[in-house]
C-alpha positions as CSV (number, residue, x, y, z in Angstrom):
1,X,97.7,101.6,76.1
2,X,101.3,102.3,77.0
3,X,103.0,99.0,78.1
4,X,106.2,97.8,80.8
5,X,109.0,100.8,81.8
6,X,112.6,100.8,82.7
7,X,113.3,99.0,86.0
8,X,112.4,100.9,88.7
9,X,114.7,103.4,90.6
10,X,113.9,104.1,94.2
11,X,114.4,107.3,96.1
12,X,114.3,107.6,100.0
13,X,113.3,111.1,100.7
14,X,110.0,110.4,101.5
15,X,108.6,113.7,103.3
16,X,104.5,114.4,104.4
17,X,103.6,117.2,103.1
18,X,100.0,119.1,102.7
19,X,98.6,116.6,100.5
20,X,101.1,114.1,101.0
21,X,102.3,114.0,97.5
22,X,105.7,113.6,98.1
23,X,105.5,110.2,99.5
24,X,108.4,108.2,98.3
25,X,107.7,104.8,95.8
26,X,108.1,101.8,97.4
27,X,111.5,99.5,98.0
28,X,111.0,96.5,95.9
29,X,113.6,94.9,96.9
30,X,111.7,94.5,100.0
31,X,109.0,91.6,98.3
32,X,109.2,90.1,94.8
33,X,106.0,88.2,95.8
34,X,102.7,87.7,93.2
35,X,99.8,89.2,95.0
36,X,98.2,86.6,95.8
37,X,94.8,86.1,94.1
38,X,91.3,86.3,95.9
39,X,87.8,86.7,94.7
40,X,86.0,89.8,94.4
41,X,83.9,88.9,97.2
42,X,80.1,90.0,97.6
43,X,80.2,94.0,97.6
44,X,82.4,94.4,94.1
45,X,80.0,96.8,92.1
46,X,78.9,96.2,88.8
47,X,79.9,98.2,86.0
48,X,76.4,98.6,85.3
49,X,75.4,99.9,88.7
50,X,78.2,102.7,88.5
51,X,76.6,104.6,86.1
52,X,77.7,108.4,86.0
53,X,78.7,108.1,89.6
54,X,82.1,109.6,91.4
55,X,84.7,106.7,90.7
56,X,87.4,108.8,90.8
57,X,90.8,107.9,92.8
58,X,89.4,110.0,95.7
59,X,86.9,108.1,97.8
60,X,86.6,110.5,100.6
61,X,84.2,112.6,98.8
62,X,81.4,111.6,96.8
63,X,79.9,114.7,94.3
64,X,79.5,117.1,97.1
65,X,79.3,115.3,99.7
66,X,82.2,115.3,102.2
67,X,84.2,114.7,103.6
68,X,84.2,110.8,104.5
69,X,84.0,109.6,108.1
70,X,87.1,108.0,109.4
71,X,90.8,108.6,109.9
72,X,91.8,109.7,105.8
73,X,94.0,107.7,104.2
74,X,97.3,109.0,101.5
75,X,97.7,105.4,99.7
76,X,100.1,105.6,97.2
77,X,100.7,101.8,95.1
78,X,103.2,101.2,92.9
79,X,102.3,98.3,90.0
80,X,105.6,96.6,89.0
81,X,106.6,92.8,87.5
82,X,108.2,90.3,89.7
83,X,111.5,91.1,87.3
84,X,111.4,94.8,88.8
85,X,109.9,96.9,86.3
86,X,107.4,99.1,86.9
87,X,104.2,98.8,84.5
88,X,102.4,102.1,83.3
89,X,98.9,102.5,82.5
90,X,97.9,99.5,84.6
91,X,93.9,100.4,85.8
92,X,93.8,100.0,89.4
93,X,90.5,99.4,91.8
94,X,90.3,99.6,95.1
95,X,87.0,99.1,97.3
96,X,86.1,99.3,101.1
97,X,83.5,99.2,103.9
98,X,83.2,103.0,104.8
99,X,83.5,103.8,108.7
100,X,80.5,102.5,109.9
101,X,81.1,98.8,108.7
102,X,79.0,99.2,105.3
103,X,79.6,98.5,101.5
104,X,78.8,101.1,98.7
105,X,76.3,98.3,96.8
106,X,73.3,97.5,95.2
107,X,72.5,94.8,97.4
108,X,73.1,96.4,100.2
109,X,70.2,98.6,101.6
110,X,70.7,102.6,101.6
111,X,68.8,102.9,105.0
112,X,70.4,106.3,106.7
113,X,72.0,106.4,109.6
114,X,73.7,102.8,108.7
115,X,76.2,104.2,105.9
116,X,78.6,107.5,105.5
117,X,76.8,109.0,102.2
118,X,80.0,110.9,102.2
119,X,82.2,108.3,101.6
120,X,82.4,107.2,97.6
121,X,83.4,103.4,98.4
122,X,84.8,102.3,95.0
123,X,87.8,104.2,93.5
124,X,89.5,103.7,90.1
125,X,92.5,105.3,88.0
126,X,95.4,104.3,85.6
127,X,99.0,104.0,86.9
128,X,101.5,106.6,85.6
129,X,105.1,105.8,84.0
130,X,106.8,105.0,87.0
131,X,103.9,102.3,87.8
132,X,102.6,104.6,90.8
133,X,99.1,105.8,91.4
134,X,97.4,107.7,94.2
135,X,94.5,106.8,96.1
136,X,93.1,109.1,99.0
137,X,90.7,107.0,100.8
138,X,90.2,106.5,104.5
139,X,91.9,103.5,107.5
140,X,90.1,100.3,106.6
141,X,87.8,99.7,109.8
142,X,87.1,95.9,110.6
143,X,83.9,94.3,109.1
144,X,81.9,91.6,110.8
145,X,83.9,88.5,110.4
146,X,87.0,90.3,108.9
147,X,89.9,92.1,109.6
148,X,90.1,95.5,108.2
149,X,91.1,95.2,105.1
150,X,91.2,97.0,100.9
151,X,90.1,95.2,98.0
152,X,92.2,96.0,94.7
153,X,92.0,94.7,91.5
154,X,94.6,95.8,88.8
155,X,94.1,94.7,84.6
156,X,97.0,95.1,81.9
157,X,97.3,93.3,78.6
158,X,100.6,92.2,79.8
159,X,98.9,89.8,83.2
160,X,95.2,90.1,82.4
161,X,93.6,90.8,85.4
162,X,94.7,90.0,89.0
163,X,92.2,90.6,92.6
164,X,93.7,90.6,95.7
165,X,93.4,92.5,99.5
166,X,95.6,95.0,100.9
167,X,95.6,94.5,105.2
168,X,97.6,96.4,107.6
169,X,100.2,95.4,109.2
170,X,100.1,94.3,112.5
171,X,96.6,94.8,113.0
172,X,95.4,92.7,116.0
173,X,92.4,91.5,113.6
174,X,94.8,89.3,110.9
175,X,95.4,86.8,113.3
176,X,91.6,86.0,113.5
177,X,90.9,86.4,110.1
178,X,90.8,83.5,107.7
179,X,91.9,84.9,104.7
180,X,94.9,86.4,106.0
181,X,95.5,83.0,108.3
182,X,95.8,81.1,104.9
183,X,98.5,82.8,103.2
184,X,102.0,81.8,104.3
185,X,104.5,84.4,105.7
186,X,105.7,85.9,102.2
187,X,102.4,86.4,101.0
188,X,101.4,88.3,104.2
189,X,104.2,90.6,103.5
190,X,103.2,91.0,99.7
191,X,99.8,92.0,101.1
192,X,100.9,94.2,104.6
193,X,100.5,98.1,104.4
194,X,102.7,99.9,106.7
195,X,101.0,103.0,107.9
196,X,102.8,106.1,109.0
197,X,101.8,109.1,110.5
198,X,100.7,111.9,107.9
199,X,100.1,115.6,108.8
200,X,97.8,118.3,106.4
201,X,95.0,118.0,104.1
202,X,93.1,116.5,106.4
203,X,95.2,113.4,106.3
204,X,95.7,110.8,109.0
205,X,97.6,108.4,107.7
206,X,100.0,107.7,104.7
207,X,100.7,104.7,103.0
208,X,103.0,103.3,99.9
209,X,103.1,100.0,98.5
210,X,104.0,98.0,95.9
211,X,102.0,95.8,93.7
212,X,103.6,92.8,92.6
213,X,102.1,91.3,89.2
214,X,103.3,88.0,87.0
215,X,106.3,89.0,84.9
């Protein structure tokens, strides 16, 4: 497994396109901060539940199924060290509730009509040289209880492993939600996705952000 790259070198000509592939990395400069860690929570799924199943990076489709429910999602993340650089070959998870409010999990009951069959609910891939990854996926909806919100958890041999939970920014639901309510004002911002409009492919919404991990 390939190890840390060069400091990172931003451009700014971010522009949506058909698949929204040409989404710009993220400024670092913007937040140096740790994710901060959280648990995996109840719905993570066990490796040995997966199975042969779709984990790829796209969860808006599972085998032939598709596509999703829900406004689609671009996410592209960017792993990188406190210090700047970016870190390649870091494996990246991301799960969700899909549109209707329900995990993708064993202990959570199949029954139709309460869950999108069409949405894959786990994702997985390896970050490239410049740190970044691509996730399509769709807008976190609110659970009960919880803001909407993405779980991630990223492994390296440089920082072991590290869970956290992406949340958008500005969302009416953060203030209410008591996860986000215990993280002071830098770690909200280390954890806040800015959406922006995205156009093609089916897309709603595009996304990029920066993973911060221990130097």
């Amino acid at each position: 497994m390939s190890t840390r790259r060069r400091f990172l070198l931003v451009t700014a000509s971010a522009t949506a396109s058909a698949t929204a592939a040409s989404l710009a990395l993220p400024a670092l400069a913007q937040t140096r901060r740790v994710l901060p860690p959280m648990t995996d929570g109840p719905f993570y799924p066990p490796r040995r539940w997966r199975g042969d199943a779709d984990w790829d990076a796209d969860l808006t489709r599972t085998g032939a199924l598709g596509p999703a429910r829900g406004e689609h999602l671009a996410m592209l993340v960017q792993v990188a060290d406190t210090r700047g650089r970016t870190i390649d070959g870091a494996e990246v998870e991301i799960w969700q509730c899909d549109a209707l409010a329900a995990y993708r999990h064993p202990g959570v009951r199949a029954e139709p009509g309460r869950f999108d069959p069409g949405f894959q609910g786990f994702g997985a891939g390896r970050s490239a040289a410049d740190g970044s990854l691509r996730f399509r996926t769709i807008r976190p909806v609110p659970y009960p209880g919880r803001t909407p919100h993405i779980h991630v958890k990223l492994r390296h041999p440089s920082f072991g492993e590290l869970t956290s939970q992406l949340f958008l920014a500005g969302d009416p639901g953060n203030a209410q939600d008591f996860l986000w309510r215990r993280l002071d004002a830098g770690e909200q911002a280390s954890l806040a996705m800015q959406l922006e409009p995205a156009t093609g492919d089916g897309l709603k919404w595009q996304a990029r952000h920066a993973l911060i991990v221990p130097a």
